[in-house]
CHARMM internal coordinates of N, CA and C (Angstrom, degrees):
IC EDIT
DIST 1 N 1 CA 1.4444
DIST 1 CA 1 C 1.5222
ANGL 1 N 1 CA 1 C 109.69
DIST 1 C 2 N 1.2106
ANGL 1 CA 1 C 2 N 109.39
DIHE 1 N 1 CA 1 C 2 N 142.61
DIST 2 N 2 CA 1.9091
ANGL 1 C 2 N 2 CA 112.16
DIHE 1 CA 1 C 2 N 2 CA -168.30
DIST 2 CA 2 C 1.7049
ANGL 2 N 2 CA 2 C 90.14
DIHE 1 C 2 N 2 CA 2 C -92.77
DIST 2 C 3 N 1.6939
ANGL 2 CA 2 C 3 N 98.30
DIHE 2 N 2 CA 2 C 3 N 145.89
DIST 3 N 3 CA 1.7964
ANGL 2 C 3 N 3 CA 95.69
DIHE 2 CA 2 C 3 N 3 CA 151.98
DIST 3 CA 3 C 1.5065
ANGL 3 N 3 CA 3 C 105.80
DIHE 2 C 3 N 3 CA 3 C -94.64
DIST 3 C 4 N 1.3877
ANGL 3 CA 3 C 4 N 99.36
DIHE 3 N 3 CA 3 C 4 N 150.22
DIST 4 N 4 CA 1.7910
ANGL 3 C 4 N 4 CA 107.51
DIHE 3 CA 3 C 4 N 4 CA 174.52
DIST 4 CA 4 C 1.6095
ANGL 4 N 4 CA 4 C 91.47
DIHE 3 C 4 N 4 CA 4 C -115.95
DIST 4 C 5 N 1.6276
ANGL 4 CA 4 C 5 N 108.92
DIHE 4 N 4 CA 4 C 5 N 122.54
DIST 5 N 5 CA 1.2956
ANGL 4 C 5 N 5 CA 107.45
DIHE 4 CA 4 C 5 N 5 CA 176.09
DIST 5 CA 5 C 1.2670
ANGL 5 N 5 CA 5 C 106.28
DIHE 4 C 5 N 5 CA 5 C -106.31
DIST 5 C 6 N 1.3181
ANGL 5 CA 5 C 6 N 142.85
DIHE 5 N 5 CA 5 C 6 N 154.14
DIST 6 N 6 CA 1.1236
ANGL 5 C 6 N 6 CA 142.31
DIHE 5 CA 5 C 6 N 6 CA 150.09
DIST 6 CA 6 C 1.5653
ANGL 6 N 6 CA 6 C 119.08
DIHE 5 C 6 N 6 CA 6 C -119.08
DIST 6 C 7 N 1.5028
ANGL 6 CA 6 C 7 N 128.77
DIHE 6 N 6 CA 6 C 7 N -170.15
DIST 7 N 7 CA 1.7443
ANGL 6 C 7 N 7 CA 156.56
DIHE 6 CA 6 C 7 N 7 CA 151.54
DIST 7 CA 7 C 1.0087
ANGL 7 N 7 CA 7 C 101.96
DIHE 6 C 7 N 7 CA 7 C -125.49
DIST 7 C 8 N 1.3294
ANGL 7 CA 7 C 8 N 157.08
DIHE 7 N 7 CA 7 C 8 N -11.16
DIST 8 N 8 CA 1.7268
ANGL 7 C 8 N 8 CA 118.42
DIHE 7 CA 7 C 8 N 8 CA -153.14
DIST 8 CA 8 C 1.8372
ANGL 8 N 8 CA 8 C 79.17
DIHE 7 C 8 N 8 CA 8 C -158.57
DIST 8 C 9 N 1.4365
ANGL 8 CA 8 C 9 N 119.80
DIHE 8 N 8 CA 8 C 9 N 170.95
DIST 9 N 9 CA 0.9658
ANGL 8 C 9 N 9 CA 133.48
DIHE 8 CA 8 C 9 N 9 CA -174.65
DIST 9 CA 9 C 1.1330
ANGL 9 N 9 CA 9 C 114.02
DIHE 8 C 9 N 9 CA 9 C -153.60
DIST 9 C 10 N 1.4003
ANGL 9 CA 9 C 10 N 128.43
DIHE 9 N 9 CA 9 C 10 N 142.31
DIST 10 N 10 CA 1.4668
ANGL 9 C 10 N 10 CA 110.62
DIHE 9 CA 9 C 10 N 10 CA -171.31
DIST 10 CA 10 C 1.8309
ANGL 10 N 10 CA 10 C 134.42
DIHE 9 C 10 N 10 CA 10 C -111.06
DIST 10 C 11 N 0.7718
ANGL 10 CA 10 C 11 N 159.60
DIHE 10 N 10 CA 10 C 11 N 96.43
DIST 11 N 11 CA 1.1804
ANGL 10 C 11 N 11 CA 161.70
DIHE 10 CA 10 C 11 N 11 CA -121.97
DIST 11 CA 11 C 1.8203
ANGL 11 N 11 CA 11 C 117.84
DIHE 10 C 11 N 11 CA 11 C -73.87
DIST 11 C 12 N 0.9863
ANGL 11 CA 11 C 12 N 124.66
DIHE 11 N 11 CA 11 C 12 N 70.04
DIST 12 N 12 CA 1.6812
ANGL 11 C 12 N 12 CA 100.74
DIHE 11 CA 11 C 12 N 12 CA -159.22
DIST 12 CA 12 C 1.7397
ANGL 12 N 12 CA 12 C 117.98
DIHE 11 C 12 N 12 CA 12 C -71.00
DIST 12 C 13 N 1.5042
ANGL 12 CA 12 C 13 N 110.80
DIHE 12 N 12 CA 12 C 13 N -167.27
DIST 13 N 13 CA 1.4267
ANGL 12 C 13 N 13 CA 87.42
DIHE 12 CA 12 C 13 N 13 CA 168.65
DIST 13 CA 13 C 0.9080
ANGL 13 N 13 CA 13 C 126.56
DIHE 12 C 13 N 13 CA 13 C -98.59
DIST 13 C 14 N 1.6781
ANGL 13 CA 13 C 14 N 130.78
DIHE 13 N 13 CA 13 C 14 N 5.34
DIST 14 N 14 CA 1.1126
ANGL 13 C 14 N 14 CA 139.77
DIHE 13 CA 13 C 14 N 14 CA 157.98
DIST 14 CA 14 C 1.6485
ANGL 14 N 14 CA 14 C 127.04
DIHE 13 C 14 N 14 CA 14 C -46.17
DIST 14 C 15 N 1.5330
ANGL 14 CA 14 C 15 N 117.54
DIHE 14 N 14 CA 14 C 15 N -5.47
DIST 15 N 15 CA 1.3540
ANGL 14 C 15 N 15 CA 143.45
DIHE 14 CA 14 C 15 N 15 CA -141.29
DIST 15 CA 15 C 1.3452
ANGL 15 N 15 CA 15 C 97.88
DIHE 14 C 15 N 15 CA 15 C 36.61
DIST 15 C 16 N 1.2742
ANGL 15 CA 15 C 16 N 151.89
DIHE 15 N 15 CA 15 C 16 N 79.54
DIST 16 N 16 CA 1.5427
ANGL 15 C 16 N 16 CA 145.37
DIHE 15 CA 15 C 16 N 16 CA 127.62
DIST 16 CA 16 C 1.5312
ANGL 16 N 16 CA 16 C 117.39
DIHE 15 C 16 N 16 CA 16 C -93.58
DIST 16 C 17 N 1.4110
ANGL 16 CA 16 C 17 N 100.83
DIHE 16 N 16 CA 16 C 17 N 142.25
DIST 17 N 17 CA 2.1284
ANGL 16 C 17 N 17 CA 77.79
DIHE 16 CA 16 C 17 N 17 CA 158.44
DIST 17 CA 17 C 1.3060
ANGL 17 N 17 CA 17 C 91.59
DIHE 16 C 17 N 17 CA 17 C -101.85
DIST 17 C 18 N 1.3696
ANGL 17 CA 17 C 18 N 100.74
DIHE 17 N 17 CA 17 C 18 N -170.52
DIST 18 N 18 CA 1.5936
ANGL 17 C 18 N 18 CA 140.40
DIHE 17 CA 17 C 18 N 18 CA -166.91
DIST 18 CA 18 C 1.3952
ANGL 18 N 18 CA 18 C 127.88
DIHE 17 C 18 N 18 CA 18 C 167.56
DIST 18 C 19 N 1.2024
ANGL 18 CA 18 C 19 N 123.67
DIHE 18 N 18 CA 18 C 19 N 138.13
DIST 19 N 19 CA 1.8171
ANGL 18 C 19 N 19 CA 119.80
DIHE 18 CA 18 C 19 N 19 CA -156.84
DIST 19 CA 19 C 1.9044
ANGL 19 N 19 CA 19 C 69.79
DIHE 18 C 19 N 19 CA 19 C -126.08
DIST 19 C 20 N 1.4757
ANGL 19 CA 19 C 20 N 169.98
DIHE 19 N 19 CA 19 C 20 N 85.53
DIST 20 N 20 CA 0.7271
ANGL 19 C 20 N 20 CA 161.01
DIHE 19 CA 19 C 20 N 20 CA -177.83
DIST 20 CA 20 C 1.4659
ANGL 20 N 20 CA 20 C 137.46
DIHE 19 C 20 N 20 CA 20 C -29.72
DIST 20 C 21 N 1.0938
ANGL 20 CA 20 C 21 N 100.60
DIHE 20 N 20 CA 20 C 21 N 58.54
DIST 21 N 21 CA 1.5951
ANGL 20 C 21 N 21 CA 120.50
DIHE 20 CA 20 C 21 N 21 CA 154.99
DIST 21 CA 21 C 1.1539
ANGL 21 N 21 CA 21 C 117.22
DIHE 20 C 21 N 21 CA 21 C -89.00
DIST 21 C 22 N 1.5231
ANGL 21 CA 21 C 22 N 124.07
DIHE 21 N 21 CA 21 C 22 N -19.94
DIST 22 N 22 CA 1.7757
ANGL 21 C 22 N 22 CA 118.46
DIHE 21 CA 21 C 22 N 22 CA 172.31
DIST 22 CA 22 C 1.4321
ANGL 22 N 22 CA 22 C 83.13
DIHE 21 C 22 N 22 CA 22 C 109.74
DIST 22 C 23 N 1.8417
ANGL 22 CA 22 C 23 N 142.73
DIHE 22 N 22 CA 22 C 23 N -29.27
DIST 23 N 23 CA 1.3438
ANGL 22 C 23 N 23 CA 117.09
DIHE 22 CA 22 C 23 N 23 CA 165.79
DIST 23 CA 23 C 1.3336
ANGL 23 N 23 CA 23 C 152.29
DIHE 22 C 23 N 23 CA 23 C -40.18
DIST 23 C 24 N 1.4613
ANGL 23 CA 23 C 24 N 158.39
DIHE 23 N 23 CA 23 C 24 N 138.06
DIST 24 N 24 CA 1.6610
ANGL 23 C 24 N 24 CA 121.24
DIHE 23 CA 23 C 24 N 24 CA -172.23
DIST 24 CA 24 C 1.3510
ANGL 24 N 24 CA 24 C 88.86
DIHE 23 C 24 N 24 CA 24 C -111.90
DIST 24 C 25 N 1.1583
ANGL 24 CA 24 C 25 N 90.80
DIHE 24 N 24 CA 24 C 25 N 170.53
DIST 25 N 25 CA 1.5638
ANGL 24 C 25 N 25 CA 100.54
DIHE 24 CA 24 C 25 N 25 CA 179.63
DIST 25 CA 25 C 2.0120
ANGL 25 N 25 CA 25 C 119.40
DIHE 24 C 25 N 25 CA 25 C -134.38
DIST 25 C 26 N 1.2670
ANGL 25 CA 25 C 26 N 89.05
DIHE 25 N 25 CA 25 C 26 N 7.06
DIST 26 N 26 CA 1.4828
ANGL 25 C 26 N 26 CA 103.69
DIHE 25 CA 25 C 26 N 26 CA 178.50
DIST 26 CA 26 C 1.7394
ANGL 26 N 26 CA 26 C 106.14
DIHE 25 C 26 N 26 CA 26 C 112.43
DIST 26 C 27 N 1.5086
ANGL 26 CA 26 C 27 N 96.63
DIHE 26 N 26 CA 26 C 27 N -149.25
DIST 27 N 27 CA 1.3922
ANGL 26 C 27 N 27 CA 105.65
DIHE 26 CA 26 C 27 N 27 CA -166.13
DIST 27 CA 27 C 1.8330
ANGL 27 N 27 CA 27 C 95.43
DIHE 26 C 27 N 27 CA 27 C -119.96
DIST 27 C 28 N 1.8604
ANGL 27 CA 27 C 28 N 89.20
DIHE 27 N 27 CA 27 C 28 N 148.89
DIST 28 N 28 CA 1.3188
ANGL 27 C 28 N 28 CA 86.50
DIHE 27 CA 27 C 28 N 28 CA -164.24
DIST 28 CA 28 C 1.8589
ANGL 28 N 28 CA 28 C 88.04
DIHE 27 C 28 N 28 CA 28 C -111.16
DIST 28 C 29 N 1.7412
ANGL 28 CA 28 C 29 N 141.56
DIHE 28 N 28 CA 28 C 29 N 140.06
DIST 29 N 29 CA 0.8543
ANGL 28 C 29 N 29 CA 116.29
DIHE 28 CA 28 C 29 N 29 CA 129.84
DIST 29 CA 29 C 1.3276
ANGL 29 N 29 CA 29 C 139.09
DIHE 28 C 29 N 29 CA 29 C -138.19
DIST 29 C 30 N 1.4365
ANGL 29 CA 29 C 30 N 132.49
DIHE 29 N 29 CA 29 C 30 N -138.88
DIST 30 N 30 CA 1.6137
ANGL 29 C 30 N 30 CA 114.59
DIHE 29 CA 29 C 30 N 30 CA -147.96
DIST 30 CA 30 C 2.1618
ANGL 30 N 30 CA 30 C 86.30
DIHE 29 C 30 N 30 CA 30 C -96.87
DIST 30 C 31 N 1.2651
ANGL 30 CA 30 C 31 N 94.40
DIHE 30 N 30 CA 30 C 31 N 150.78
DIST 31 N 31 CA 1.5525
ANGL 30 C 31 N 31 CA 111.83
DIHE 30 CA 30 C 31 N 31 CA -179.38
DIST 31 CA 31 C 2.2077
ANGL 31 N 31 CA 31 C 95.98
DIHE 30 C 31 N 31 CA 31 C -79.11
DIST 31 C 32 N 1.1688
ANGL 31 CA 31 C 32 N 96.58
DIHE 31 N 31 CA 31 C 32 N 133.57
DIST 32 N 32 CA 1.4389
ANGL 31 C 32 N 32 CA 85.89
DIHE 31 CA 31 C 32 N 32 CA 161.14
DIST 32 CA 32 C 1.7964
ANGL 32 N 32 CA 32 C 103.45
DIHE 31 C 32 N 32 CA 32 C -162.24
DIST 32 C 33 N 0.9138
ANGL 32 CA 32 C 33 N 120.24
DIHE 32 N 32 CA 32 C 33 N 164.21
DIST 33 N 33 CA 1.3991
ANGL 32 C 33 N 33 CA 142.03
DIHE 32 CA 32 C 33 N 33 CA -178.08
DIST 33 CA 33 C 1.8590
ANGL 33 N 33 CA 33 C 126.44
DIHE 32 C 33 N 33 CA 33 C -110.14
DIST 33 C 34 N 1.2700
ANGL 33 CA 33 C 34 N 116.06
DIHE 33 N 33 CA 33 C 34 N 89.68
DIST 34 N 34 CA 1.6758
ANGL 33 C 34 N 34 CA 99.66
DIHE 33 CA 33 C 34 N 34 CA 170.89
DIST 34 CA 34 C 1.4263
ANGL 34 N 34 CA 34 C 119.64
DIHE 33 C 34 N 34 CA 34 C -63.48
DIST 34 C 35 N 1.2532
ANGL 34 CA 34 C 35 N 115.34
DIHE 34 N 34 CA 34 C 35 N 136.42
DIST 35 N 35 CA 1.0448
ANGL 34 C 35 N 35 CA 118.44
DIHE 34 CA 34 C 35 N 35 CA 173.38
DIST 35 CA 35 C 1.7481
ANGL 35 N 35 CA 35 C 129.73
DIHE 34 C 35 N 35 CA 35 C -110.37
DIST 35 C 36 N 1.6348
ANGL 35 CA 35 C 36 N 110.02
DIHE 35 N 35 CA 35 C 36 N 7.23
DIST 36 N 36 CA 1.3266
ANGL 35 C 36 N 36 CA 144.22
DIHE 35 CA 35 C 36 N 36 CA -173.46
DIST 36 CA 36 C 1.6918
ANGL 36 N 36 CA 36 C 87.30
DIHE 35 C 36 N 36 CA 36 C -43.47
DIST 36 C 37 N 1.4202
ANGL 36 CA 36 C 37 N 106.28
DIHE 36 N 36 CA 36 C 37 N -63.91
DIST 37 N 37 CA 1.6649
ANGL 36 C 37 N 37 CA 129.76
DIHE 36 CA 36 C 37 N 37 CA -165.82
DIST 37 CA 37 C 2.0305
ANGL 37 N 37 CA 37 C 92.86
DIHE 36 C 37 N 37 CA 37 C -55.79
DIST 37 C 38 N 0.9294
ANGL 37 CA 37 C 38 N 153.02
DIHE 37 N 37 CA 37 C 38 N 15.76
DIST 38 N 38 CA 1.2000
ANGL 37 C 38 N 38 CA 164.56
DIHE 37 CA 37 C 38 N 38 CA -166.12
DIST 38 CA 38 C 1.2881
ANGL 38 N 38 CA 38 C 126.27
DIHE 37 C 38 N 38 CA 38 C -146.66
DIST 38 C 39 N 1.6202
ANGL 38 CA 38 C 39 N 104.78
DIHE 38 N 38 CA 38 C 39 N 4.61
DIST 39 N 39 CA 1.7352
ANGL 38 C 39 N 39 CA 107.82
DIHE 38 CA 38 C 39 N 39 CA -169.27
DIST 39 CA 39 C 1.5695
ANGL 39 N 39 CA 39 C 109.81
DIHE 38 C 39 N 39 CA 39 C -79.21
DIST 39 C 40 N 1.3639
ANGL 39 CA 39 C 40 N 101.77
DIHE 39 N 39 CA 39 C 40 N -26.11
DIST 40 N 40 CA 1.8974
ANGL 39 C 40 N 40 CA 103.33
DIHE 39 CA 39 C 40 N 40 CA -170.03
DIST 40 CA 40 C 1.1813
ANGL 40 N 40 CA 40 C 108.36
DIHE 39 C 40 N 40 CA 40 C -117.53
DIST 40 C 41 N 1.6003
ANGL 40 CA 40 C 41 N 121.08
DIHE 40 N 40 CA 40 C 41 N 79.79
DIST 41 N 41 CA 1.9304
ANGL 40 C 41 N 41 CA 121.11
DIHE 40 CA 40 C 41 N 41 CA 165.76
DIST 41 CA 41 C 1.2494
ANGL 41 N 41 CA 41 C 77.02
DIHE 40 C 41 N 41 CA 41 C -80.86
DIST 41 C 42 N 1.4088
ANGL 41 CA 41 C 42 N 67.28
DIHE 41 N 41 CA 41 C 42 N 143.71
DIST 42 N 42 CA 2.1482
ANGL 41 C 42 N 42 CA 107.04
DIHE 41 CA 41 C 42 N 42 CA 157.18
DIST 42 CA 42 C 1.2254
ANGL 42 N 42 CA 42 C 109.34
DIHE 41 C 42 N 42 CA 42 C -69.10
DIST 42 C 43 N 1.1315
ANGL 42 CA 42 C 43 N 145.90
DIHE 42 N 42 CA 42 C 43 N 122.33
DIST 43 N 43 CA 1.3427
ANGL 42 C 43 N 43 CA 170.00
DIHE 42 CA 42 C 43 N 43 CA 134.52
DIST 43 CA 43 C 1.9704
ANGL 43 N 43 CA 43 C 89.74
DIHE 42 C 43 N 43 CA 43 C 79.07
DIST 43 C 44 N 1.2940
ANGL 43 CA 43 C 44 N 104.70
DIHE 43 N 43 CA 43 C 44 N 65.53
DIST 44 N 44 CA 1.5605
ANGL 43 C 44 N 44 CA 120.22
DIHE 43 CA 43 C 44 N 44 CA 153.23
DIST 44 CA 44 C 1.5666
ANGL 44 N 44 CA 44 C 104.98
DIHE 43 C 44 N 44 CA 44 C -171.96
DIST 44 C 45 N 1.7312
ANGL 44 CA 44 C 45 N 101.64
DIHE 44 N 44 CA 44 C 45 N -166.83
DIST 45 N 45 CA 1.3330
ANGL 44 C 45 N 45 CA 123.60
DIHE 44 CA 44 C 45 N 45 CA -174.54
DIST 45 CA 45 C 1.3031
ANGL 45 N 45 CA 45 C 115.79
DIHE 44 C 45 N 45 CA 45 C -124.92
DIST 45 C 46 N 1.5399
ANGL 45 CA 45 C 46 N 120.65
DIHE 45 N 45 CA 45 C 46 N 176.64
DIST 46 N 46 CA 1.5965
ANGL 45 C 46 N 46 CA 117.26
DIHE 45 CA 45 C 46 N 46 CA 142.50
DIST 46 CA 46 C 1.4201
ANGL 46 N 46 CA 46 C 97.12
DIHE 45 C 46 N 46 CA 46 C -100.90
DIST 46 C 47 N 1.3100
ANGL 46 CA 46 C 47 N 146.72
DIHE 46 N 46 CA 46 C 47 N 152.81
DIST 47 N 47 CA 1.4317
ANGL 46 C 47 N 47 CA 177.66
DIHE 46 CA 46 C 47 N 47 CA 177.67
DIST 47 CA 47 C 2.0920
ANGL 47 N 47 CA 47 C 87.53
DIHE 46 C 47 N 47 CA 47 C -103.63
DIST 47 C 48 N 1.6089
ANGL 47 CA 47 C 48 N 106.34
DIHE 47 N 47 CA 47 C 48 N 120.84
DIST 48 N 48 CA 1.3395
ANGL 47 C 48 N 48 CA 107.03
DIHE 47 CA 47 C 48 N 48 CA 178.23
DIST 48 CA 48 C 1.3620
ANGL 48 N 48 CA 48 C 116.17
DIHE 47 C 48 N 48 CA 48 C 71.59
DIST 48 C 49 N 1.1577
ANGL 48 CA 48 C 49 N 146.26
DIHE 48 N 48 CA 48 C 49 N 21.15
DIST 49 N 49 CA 1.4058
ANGL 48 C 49 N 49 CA 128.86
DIHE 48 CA 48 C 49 N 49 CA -149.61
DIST 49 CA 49 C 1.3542
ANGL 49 N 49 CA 49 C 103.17
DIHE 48 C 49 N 49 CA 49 C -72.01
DIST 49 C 50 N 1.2534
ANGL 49 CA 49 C 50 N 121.81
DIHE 49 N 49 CA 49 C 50 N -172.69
DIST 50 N 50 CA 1.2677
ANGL 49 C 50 N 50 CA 123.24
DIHE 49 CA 49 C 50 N 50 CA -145.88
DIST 50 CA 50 C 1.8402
ANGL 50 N 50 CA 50 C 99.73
DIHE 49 C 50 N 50 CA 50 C 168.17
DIST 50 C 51 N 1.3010
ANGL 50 CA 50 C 51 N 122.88
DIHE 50 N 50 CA 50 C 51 N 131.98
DIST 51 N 51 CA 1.8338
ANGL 50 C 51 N 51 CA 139.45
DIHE 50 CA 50 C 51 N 51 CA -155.97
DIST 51 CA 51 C 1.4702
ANGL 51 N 51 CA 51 C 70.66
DIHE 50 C 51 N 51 CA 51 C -72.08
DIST 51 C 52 N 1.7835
ANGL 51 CA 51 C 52 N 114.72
DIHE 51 N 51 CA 51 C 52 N -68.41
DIST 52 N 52 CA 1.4598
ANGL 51 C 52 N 52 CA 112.90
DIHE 51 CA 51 C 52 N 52 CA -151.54
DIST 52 CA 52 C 1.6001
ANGL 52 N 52 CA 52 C 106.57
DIHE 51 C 52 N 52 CA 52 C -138.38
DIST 52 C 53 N 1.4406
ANGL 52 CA 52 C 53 N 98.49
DIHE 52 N 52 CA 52 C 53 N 127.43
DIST 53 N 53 CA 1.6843
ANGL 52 C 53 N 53 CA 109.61
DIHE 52 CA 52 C 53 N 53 CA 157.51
DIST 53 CA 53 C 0.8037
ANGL 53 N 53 CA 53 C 128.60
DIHE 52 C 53 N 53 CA 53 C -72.50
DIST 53 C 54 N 2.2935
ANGL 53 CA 53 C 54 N 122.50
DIHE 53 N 53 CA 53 C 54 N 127.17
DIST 54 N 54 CA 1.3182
ANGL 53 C 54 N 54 CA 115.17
DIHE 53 CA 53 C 54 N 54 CA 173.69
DIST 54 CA 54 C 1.8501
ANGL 54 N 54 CA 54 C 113.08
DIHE 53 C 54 N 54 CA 54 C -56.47
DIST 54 C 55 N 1.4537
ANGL 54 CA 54 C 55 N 123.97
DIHE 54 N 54 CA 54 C 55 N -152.57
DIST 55 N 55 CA 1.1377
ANGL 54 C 55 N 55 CA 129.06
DIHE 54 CA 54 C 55 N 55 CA 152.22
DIST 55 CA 55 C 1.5738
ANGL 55 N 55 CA 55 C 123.20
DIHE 54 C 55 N 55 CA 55 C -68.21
DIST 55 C 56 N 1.1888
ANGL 55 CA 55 C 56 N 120.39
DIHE 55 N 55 CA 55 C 56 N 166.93
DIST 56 N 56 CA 1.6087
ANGL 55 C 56 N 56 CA 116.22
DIHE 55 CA 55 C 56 N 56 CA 169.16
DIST 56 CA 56 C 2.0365
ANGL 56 N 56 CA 56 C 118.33
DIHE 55 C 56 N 56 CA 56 C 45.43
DIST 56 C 57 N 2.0578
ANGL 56 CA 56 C 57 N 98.77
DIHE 56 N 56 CA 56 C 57 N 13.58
DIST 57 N 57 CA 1.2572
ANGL 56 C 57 N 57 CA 81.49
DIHE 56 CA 56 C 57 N 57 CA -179.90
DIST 57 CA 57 C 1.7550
ANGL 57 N 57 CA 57 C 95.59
DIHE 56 C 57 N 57 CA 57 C -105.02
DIST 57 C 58 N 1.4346
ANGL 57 CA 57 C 58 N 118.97
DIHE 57 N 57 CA 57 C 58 N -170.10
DIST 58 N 58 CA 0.9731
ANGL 57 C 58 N 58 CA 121.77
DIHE 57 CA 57 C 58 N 58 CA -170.80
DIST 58 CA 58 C 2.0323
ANGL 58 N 58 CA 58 C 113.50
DIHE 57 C 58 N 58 CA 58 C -127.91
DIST 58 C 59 N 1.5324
ANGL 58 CA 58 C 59 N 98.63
DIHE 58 N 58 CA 58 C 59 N 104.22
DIST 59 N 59 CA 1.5519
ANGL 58 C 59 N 59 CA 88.70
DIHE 58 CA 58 C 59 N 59 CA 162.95
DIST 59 CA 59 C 1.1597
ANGL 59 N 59 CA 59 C 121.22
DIHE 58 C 59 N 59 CA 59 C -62.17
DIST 59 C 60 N 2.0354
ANGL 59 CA 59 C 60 N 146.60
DIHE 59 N 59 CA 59 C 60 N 149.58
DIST 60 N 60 CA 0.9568
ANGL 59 C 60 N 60 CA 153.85
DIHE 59 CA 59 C 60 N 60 CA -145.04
DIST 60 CA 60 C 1.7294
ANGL 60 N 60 CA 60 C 82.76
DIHE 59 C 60 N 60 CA 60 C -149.58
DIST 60 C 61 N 1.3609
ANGL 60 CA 60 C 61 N 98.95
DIHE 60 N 60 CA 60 C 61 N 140.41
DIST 61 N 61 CA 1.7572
ANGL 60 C 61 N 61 CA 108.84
DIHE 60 CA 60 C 61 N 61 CA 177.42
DIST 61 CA 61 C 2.0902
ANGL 61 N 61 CA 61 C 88.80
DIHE 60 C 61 N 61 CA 61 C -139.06
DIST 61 C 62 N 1.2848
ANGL 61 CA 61 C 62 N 80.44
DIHE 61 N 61 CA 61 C 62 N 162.20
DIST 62 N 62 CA 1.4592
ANGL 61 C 62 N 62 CA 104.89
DIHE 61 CA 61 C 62 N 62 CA 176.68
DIST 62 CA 62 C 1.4960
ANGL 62 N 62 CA 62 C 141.44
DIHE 61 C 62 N 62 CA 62 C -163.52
DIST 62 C 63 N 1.1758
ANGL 62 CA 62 C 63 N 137.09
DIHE 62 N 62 CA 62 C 63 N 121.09
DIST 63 N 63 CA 1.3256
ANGL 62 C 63 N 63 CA 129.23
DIHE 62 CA 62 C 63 N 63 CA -150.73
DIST 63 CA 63 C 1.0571
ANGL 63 N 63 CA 63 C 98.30
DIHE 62 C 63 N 63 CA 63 C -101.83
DIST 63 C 64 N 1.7892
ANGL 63 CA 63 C 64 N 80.11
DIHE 63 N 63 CA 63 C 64 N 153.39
DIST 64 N 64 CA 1.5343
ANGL 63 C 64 N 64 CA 106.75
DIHE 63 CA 63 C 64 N 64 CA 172.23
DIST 64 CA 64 C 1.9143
ANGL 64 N 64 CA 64 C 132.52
DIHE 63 C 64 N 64 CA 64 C -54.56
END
COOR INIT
IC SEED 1 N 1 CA 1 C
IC BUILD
């Protein structure tokens, strides 16, 4: 029997992963962040706001 090693896995658009060995590995989906819960700092802002953040993006705040 072979090992299939992998790191990385791939996302299809079916939402499955799979590193292609024919294994599944479930459902993959997109990371996001509300930011609703962030609308009222005390004596600042968000700069750009935005309902929802993808992954790896960055909310920006700023005072008054």
């Amino acid at each position: 029997m072979e090992n299939f090693l992998t790191t990385s896995l791939q996302c299809y658009k079916n939402g499955l992963l799979n590193h292609g060995s024919g294994a599944k590995y479930g459902m993959c989906r997109e990371i996001t962040c509300d930011a609703m819960s962030y609308q009222n700092i005390r004596d600042g802002s968000i700069t750009d706001y935005k309902h929802v953040y993808q992954f790896k993006e960055v909310l920006k705040l700023k005072c008054d």
